[in-house]
Biopython code that builds the backbone (N, CA, C, O; Angstrom):
import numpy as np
from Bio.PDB.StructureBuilder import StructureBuilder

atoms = [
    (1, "UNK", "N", (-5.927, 4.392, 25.501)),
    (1, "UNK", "CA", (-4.785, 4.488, 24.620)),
    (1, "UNK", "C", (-4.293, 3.083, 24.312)),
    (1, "UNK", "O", (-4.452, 2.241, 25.196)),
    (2, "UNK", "N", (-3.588, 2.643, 22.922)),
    (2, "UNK", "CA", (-3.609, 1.547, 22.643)),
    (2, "UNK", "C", (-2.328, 1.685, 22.755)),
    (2, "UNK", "O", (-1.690, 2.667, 22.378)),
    (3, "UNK", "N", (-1.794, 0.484, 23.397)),
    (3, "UNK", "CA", (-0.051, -0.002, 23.784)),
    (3, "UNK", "C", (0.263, -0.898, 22.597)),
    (3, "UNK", "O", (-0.461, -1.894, 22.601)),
    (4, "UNK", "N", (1.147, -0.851, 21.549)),
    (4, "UNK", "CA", (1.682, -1.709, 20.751)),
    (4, "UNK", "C", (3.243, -2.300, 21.530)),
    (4, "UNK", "O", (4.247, -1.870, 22.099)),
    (5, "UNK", "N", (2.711, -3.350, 21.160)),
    (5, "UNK", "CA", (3.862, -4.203, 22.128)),
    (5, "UNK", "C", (4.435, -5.340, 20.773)),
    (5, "UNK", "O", (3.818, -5.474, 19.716)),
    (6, "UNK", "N", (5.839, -6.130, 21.152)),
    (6, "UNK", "CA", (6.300, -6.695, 20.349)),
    (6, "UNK", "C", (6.637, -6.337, 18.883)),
    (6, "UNK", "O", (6.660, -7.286, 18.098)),
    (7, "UNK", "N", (7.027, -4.513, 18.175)),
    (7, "UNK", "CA", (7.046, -4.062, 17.264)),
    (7, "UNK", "C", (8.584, -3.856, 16.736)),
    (7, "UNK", "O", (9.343, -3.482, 17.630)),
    (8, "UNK", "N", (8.946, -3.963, 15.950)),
    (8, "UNK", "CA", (10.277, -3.622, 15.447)),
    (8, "UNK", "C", (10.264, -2.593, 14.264)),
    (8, "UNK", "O", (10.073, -2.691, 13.051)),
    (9, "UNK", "N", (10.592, -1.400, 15.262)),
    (9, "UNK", "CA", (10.092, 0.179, 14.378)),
    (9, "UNK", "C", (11.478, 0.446, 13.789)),
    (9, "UNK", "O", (12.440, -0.210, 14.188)),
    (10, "UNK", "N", (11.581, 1.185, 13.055)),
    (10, "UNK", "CA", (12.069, 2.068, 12.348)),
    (10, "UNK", "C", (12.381, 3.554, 12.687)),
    (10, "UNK", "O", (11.631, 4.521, 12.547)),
    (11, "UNK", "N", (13.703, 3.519, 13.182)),
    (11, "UNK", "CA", (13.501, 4.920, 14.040)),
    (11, "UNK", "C", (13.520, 6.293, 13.280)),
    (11, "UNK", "O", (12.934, 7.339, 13.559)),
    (12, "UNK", "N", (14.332, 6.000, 12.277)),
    (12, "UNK", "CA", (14.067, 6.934, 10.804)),
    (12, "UNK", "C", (12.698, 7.394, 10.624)),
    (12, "UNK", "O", (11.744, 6.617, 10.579)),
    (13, "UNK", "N", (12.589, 8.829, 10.505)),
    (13, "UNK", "CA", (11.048, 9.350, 10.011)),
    (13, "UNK", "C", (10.756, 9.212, 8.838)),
    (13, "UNK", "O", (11.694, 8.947, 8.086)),
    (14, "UNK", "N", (9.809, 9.299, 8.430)),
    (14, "UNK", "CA", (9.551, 9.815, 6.645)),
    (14, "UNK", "C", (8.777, 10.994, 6.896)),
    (14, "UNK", "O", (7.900, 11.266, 7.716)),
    (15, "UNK", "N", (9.413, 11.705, 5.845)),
    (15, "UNK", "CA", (9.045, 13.699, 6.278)),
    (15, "UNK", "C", (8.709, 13.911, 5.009)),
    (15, "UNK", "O", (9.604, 13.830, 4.168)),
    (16, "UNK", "N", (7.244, 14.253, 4.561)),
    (16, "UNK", "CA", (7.322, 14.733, 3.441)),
    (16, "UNK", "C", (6.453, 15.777, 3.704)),
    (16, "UNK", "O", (5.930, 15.928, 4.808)),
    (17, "UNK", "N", (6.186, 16.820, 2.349)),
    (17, "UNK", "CA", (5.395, 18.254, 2.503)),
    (17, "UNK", "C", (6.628, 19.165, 3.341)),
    (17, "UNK", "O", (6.148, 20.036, 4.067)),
    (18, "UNK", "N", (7.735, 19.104, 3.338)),
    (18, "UNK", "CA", (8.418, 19.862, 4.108)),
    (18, "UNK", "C", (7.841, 20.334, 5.861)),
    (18, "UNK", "O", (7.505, 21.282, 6.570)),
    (19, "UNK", "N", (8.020, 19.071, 5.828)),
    (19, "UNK", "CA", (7.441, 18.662, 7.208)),
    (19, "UNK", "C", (6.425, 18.648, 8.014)),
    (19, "UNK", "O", (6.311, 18.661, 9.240)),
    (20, "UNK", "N", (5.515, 18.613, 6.909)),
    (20, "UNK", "CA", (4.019, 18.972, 7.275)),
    (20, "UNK", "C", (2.919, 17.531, 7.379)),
    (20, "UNK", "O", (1.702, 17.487, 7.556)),
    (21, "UNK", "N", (3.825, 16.553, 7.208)),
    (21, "UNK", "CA", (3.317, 15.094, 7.467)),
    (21, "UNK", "C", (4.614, 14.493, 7.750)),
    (21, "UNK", "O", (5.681, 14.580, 7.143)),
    (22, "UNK", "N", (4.241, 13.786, 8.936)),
    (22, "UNK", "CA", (6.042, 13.099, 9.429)),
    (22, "UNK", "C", (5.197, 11.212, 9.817)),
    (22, "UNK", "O", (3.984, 11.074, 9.974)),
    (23, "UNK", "N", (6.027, 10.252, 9.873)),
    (23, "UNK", "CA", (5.622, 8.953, 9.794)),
    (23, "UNK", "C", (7.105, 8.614, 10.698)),
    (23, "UNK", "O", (8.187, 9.194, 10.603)),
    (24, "UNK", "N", (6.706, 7.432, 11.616)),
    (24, "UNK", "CA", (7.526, 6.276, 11.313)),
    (24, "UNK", "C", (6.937, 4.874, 11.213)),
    (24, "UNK", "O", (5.843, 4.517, 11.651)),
    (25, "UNK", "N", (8.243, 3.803, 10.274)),
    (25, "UNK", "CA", (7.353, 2.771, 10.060)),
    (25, "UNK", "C", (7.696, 2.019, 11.176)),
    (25, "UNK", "O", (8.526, 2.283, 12.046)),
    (26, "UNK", "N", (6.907, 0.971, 11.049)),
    (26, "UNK", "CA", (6.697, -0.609, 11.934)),
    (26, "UNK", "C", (6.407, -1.913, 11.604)),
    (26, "UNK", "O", (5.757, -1.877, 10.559)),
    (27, "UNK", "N", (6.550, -2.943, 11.941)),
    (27, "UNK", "CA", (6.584, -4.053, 11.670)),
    (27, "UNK", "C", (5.467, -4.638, 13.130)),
    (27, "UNK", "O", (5.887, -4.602, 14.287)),
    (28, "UNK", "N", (4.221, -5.081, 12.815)),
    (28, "UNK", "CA", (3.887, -5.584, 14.174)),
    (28, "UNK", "C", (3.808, -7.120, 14.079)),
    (28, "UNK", "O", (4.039, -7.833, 13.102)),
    (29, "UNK", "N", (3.340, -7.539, 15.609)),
    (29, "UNK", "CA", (3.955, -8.910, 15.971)),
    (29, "UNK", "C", (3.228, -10.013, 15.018)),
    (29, "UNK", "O", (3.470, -11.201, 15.230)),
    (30, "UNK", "N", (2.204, -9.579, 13.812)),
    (30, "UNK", "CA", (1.899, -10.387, 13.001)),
    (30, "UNK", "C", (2.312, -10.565, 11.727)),
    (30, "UNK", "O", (1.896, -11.453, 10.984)),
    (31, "UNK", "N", (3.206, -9.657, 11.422)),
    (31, "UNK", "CA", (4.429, -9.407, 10.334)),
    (31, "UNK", "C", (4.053, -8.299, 9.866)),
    (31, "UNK", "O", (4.999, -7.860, 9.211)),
    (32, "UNK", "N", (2.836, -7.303, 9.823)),
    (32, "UNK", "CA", (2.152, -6.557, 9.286)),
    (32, "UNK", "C", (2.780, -5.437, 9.302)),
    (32, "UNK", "O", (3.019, -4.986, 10.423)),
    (33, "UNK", "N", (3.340, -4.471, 7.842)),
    (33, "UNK", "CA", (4.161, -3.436, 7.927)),
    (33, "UNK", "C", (2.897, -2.387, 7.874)),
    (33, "UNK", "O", (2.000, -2.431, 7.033)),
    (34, "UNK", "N", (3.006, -1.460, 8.918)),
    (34, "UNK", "CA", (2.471, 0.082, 8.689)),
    (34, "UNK", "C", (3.175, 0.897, 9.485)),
    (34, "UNK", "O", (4.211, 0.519, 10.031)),
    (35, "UNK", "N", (2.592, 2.313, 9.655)),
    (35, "UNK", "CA", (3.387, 3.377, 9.681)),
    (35, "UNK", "C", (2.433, 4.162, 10.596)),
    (35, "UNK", "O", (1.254, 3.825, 10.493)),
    (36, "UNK", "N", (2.694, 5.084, 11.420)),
    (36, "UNK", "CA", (2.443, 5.873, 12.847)),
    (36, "UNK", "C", (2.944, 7.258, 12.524)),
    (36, "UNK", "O", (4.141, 7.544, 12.495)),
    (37, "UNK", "N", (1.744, 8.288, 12.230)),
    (37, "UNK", "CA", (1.898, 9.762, 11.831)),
    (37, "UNK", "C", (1.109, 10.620, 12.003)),
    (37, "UNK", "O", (-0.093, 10.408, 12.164)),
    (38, "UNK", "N", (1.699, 11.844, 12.000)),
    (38, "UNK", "CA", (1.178, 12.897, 12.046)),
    (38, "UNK", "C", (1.026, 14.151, 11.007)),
    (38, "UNK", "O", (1.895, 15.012, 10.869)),
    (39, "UNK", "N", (-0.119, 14.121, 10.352)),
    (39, "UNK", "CA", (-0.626, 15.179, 9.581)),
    (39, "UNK", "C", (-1.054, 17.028, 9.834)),
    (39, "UNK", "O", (-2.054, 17.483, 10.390)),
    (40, "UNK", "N", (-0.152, 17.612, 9.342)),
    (40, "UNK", "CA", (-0.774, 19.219, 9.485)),
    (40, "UNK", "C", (-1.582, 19.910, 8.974)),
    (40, "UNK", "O", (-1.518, 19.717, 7.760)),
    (41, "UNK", "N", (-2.573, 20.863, 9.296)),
    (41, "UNK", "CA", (-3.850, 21.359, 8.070)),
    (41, "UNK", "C", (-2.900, 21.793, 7.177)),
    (41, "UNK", "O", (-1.951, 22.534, 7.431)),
    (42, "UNK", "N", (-3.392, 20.970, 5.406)),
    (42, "UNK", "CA", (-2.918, 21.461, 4.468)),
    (42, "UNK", "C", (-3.612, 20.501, 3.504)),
    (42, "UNK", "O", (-4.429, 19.689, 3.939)),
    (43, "UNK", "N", (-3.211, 20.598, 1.791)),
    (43, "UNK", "CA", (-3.559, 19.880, 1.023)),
    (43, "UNK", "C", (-2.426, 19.258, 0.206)),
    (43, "UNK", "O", (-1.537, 19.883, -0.372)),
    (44, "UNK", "N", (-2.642, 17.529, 0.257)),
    (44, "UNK", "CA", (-1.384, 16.543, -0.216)),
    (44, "UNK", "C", (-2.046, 15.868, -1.153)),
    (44, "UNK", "O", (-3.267, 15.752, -1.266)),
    (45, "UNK", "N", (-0.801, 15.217, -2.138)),
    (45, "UNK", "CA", (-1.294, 13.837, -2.822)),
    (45, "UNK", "C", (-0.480, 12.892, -2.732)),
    (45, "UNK", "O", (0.714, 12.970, -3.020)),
    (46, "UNK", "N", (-1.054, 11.922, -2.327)),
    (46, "UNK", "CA", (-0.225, 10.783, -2.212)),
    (46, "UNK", "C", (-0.374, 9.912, -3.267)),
    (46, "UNK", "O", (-1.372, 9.887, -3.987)),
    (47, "UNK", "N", (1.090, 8.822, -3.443)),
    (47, "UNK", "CA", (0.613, 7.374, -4.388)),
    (47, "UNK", "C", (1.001, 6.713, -4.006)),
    (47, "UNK", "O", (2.037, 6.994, -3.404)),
    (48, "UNK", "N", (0.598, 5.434, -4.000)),
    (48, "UNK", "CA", (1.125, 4.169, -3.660)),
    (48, "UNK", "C", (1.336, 3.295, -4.201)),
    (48, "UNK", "O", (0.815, 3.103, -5.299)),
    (49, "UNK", "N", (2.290, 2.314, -3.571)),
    (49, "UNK", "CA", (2.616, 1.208, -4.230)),
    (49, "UNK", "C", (1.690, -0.156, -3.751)),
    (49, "UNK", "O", (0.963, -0.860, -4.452)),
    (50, "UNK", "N", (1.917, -0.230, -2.668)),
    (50, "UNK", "CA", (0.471, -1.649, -1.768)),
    (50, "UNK", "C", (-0.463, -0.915, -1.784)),
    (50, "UNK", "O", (-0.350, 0.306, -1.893)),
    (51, "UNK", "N", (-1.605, -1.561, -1.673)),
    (51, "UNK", "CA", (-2.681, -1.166, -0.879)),
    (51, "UNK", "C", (-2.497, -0.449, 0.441)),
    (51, "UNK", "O", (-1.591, -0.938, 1.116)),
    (52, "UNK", "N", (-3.085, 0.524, 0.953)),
    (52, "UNK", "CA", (-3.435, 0.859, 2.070)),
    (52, "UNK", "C", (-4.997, 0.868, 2.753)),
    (52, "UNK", "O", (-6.048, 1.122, 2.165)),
    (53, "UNK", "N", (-4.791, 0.476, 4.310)),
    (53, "UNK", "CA", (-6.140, 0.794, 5.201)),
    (53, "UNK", "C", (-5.439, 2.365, 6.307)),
    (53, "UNK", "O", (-4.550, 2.311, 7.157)),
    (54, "UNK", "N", (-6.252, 3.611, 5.853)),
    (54, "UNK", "CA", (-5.352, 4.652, 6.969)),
    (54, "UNK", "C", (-7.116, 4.849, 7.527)),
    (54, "UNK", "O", (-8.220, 4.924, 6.988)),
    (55, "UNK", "N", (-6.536, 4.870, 8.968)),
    (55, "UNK", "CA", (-7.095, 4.647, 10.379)),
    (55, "UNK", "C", (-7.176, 6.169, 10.854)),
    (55, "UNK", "O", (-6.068, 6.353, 11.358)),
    (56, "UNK", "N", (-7.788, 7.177, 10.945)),
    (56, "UNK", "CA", (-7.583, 8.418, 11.502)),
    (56, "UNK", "C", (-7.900, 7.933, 12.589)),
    (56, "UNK", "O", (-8.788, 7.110, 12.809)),
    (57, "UNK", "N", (-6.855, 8.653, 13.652)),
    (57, "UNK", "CA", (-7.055, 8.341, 15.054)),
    (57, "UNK", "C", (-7.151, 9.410, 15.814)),
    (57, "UNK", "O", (-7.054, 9.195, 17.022)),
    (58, "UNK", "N", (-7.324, 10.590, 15.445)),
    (58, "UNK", "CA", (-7.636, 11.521, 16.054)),
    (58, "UNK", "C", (-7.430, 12.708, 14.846)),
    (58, "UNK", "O", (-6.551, 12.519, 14.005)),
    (59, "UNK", "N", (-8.376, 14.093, 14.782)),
    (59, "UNK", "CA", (-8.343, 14.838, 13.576)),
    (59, "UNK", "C", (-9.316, 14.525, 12.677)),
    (59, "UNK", "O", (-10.001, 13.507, 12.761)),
    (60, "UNK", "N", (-9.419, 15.397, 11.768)),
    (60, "UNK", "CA", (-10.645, 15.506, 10.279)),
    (60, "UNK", "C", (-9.933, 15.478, 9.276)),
    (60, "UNK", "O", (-9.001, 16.279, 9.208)),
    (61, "UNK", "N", (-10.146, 14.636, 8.316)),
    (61, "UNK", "CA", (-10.028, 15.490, 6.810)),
    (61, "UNK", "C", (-10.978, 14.809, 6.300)),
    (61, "UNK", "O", (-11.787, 14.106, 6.904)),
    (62, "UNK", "N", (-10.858, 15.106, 4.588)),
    (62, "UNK", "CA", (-11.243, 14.925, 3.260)),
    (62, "UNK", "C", (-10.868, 14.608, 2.458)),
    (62, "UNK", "O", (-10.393, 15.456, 1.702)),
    (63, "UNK", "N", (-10.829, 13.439, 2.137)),
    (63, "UNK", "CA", (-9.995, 12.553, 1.132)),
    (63, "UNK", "C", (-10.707, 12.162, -0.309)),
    (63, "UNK", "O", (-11.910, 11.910, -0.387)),
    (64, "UNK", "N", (-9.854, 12.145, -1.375)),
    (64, "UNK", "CA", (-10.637, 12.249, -2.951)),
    (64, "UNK", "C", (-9.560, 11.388, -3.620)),
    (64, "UNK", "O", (-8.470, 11.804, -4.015)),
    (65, "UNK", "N", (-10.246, 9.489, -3.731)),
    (65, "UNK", "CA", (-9.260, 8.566, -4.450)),
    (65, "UNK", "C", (-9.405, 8.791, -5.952)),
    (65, "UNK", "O", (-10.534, 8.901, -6.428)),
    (66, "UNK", "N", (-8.203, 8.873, -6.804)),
    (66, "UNK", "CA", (-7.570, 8.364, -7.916)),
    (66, "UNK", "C", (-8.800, 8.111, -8.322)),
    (66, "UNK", "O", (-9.275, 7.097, -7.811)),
    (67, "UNK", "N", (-9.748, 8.896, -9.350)),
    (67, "UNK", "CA", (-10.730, 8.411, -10.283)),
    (67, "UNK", "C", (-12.032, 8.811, -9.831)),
    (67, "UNK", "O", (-12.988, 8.515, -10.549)),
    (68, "UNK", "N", (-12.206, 9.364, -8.884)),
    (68, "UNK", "CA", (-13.506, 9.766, -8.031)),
    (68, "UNK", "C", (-13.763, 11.485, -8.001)),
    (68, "UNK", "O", (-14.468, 12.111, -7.209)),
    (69, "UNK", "N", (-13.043, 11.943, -9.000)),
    (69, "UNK", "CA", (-12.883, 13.874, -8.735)),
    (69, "UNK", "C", (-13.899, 14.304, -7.758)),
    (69, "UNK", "O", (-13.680, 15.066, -6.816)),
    (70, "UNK", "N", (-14.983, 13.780, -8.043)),
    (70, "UNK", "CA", (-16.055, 14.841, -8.021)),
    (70, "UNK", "C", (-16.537, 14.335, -6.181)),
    (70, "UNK", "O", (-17.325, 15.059, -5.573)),
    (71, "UNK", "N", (-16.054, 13.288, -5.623)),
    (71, "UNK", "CA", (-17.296, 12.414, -4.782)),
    (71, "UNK", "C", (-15.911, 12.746, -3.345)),
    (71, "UNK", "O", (-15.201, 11.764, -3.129)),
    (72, "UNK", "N", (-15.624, 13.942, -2.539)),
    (72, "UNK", "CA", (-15.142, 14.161, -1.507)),
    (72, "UNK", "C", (-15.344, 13.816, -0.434)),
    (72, "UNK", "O", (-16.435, 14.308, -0.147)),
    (73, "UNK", "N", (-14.739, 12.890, 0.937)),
    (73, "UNK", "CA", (-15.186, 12.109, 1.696)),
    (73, "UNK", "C", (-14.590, 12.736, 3.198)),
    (73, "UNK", "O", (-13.378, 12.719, 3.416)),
    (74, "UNK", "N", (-15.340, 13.160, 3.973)),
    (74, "UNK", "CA", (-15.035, 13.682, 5.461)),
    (74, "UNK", "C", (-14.772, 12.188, 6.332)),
    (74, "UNK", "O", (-15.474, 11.203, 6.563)),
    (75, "UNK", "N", (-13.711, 12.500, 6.589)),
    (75, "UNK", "CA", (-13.103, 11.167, 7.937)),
    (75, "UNK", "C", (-12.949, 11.886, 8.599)),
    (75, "UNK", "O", (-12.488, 12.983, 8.286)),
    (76, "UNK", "N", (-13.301, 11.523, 9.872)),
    (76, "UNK", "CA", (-12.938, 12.016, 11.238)),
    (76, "UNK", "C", (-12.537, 11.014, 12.053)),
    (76, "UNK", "O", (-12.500, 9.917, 11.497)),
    (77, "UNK", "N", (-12.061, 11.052, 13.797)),
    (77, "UNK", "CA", (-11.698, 10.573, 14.387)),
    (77, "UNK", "C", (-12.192, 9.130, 13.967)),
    (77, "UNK", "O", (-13.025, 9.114, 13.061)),
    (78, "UNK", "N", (-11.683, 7.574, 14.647)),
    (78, "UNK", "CA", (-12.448, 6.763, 14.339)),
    (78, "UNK", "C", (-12.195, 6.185, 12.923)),
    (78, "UNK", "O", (-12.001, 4.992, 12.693)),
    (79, "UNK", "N", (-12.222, 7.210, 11.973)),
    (79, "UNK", "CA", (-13.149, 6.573, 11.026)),
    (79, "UNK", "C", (-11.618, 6.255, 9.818)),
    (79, "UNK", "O", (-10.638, 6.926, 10.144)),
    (80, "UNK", "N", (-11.477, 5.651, 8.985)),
    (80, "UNK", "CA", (-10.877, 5.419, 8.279)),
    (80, "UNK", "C", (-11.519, 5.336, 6.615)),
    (80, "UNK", "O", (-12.691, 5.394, 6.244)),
    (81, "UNK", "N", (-10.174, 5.169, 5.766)),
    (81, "UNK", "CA", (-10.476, 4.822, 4.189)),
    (81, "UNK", "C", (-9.234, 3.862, 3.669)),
    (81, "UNK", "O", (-8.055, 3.892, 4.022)),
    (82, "UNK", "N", (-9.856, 3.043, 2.760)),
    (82, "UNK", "CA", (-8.716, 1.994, 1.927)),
    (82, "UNK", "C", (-8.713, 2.570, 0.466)),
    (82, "UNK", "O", (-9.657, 2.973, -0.213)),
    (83, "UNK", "N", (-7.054, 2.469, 0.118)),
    (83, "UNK", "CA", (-6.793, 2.737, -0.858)),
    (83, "UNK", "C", (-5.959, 1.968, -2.107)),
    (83, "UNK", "O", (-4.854, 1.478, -1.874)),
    (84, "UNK", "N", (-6.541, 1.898, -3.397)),
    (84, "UNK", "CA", (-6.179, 0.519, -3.731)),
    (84, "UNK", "C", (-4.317, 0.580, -4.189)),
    (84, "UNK", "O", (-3.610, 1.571, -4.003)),
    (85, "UNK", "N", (-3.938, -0.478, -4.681)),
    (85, "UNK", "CA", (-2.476, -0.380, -5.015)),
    (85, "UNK", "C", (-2.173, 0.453, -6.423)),
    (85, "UNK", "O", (-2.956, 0.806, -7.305)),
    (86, "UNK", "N", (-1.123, 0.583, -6.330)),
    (86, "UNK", "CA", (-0.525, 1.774, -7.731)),
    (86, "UNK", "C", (-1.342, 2.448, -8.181)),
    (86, "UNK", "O", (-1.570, 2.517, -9.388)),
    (87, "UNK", "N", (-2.372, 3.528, -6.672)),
    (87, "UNK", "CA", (-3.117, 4.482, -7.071)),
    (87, "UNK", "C", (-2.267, 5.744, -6.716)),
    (87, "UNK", "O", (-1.121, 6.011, -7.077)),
    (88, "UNK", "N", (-3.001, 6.353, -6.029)),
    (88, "UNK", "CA", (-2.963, 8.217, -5.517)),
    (88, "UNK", "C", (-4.710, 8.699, -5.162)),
    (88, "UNK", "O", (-5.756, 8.436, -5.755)),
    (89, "UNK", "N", (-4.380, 9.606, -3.772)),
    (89, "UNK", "CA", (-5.105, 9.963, -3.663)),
    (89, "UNK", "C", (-5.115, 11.587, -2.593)),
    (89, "UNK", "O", (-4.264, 11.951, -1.781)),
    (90, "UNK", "N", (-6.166, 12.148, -2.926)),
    (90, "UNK", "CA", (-5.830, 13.873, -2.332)),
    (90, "UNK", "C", (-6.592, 13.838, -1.271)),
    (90, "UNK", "O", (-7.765, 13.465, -1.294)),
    (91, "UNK", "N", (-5.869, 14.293, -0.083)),
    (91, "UNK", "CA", (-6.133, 14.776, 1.318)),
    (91, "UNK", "C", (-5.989, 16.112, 1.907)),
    (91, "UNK", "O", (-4.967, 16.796, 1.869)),
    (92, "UNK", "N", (-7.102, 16.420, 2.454)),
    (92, "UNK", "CA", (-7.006, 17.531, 2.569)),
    (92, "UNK", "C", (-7.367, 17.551, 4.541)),
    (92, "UNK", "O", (-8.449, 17.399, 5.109)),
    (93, "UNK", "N", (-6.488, 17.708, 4.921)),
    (93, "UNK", "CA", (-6.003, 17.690, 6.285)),
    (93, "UNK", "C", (-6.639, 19.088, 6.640)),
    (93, "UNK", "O", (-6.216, 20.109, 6.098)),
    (94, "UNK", "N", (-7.985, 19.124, 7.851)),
    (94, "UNK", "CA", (-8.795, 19.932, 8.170)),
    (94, "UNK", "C", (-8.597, 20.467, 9.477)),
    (94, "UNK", "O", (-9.058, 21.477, 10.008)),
    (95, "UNK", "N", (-7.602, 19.339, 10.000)),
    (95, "UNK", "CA", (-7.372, 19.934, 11.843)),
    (95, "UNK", "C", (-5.807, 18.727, 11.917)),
    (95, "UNK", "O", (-5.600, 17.963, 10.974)),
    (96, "UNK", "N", (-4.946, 18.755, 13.049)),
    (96, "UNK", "CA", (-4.191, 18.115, 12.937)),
    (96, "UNK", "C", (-4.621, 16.835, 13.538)),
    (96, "UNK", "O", (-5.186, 16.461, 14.566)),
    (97, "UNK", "N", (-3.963, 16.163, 12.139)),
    (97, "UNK", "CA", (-4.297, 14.375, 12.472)),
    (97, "UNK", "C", (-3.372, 13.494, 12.810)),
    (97, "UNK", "O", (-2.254, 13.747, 12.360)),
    (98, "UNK", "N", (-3.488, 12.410, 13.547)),
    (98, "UNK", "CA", (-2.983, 11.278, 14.145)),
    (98, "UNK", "C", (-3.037, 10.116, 13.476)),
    (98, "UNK", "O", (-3.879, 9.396, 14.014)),
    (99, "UNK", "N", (-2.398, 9.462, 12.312)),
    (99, "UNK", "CA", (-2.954, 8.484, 11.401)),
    (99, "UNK", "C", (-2.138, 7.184, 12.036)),
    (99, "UNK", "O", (-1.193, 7.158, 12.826)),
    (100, "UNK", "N", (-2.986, 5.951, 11.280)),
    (100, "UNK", "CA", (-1.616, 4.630, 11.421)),
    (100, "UNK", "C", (-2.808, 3.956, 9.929)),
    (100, "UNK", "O", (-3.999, 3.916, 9.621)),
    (101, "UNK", "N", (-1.527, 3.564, 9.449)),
    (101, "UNK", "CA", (-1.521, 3.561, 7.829)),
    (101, "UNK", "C", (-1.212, 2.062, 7.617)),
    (101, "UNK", "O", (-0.024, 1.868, 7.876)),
    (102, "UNK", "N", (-1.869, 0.893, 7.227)),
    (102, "UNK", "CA", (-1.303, -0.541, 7.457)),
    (102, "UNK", "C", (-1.441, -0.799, 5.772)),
    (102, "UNK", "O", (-2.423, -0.639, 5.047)),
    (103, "UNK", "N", (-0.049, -1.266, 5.441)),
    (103, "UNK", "CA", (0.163, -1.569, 4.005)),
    (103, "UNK", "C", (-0.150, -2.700, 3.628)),
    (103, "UNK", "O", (0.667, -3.521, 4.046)),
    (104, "UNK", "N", (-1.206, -3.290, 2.838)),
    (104, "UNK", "CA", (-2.033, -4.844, 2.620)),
    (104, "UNK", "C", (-0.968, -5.120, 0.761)),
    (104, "UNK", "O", (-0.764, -4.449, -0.251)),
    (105, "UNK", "N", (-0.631, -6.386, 1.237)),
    (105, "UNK", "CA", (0.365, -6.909, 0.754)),
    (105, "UNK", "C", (-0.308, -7.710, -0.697)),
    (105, "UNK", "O", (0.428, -8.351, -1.446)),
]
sb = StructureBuilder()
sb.init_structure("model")
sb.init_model(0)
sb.init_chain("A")
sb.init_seg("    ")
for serial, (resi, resn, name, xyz) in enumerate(atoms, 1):
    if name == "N":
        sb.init_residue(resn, " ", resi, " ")
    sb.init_atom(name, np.array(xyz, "f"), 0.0, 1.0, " ", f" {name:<3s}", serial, name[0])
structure = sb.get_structure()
């Protein structure tokens, strides 16, 4: 299990899907803002404003970026996807997941 040390979190959640994905953010000791969450089986779309790298850290899904309809991508534990800035992209949460989401500036 990985210990984050030296972080200045955000004790406020971010709850969206009516509570079917919950986050909080963080600041770690290299200035680097991301966010620590938990995903429920269901299907979301997200958009963003930065870039993102999301890290599944435990759980499956299937993720389909902004412009790719057709080309559906299985992440599992381990495995992660980057997503570019002022996109969106659809997840489809297959078991419950454990994410940490680091916003590239």
């Amino acid at each position: 299990m990985q210990i984050l040390k030296n972080v200045d979190l955000v004790k406020k959640a971010n709850i969206y899907f009516d509570g079917n994905v919950t986050s909080r953010n963080y600041v770690d000791s290299q200035g680097n803002k991301r966010s620590l969450g938990v995903m429920m089986p269901g299907e979301y779309t997200f958009g963003t404003d930065n870039a993102e790298h999301m890290e599944i850290i435990s759980g499956k899904v299937e993720i389909l970026l902004n412009g790719l309809e057709s080309n559906w991508e299985l992440i599992e534990e381990g495995g992660y996807f980057e997503v570019p800035a002022n996109s969106s992209f659809d997840i489809k949460v297959l078991e419950v997941t454990d994410y940490c989401c680091t916003y590239i500036q």
